[in-house]
N, C-alpha and C positions, 0 to 999 in steps of 0.2 A: 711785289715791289714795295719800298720802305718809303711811306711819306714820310717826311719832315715837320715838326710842330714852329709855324713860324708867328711872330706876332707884327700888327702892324701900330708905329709910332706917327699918328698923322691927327693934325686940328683942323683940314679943311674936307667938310661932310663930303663933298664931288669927291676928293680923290682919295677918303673913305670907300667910297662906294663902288669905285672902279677897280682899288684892288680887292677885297670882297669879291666881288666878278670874276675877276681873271685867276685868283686865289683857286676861287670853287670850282672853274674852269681846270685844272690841273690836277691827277694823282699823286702827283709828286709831292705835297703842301698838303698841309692838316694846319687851318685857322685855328688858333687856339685862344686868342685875345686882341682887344682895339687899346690902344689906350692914346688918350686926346693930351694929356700933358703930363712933365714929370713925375707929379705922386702918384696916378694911375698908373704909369707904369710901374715903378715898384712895389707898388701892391700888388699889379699881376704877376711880376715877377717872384714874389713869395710866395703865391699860388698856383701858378703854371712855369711848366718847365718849355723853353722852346730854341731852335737850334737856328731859328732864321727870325732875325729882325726886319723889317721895312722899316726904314727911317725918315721919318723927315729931316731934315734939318734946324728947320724955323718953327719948331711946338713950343707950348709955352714950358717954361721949366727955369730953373735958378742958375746962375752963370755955373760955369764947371762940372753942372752935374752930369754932362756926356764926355765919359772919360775912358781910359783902358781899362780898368778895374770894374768898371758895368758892361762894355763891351766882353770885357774876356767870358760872358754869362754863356755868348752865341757863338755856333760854329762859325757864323755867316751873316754879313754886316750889307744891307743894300740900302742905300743911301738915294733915298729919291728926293730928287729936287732937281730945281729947276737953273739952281745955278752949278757949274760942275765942280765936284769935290776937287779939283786942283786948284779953286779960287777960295776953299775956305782955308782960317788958320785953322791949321791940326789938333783937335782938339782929343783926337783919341789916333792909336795904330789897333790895324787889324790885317791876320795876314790874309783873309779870304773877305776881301771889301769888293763890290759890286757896285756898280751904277745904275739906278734906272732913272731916266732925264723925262722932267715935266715940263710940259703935257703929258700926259702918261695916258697912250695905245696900250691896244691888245698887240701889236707887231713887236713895240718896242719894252714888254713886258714881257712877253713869249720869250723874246733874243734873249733878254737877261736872265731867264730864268734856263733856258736853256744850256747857257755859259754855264750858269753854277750847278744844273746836275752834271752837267761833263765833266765839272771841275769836281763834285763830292765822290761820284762815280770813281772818277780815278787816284782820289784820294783813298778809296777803301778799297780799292784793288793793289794800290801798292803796301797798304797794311796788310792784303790780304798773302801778299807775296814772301813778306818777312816772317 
């Protein structure tokens, strides 16, 4: 089975640690990077390649810098926070965007990830078909 290289965008250590957990917890997911605010991320970004973001929302970082043009890096955009992506403005489109809602469980961490290998799963069976 093919893990996935995902990285996690998050400034608060607790919910560092709990995706970390649930990450290592799963075969499907290969941790390949943290990074606590914008320019660590693109610094990991130019040194690791990865197909799944965890996102905060509220990291520190410079206005506009979460846009489509960064997003387009990732197969797969999961957007954790605690407030839900239909209350932010849109700062970026993505078309395999995901939710995981904080507080962040192992239940409601699971579901979500669950969604998206159903969802990659059948995304490369119907490539697989053409």
């Amino acid at each position: 089975m093919k893990a996935w290289d995902c990285i996690i965008v998050e400034d608060e250590p607790f919910a560092i640690s709990l995706l970390v957990k649930y990450i290592s917890e799963r075969d499907e997911l290969n941790l390949v990077g943290i990074a606590e605010e914008g320019n660590s991320l693109l610094t990991l970004l130019r040194e690791r390649n990865a197909e799944i973001i965890f996102l905060d929302m509220k990291f520190p970082a410079e206005p506009g810098f979460l846009n489509d043009t960064l997003m387009a890096n990732f197969l797969v955009v999961v957007v954790v926070s605690a407030i839900p992506w239909n209350m932010y403005d849109k700062v970026f489109k993505h078309p395999n965007l995901f939710e995981l809602p904080k507080p962040i469980s192992c239940r409601l961490f699971n579901r979500c990830l669950d969604s998206i290998v159903s969802h990659l799963r059948s995304k490369t069976m119907d490539t697989n078909d053409t």
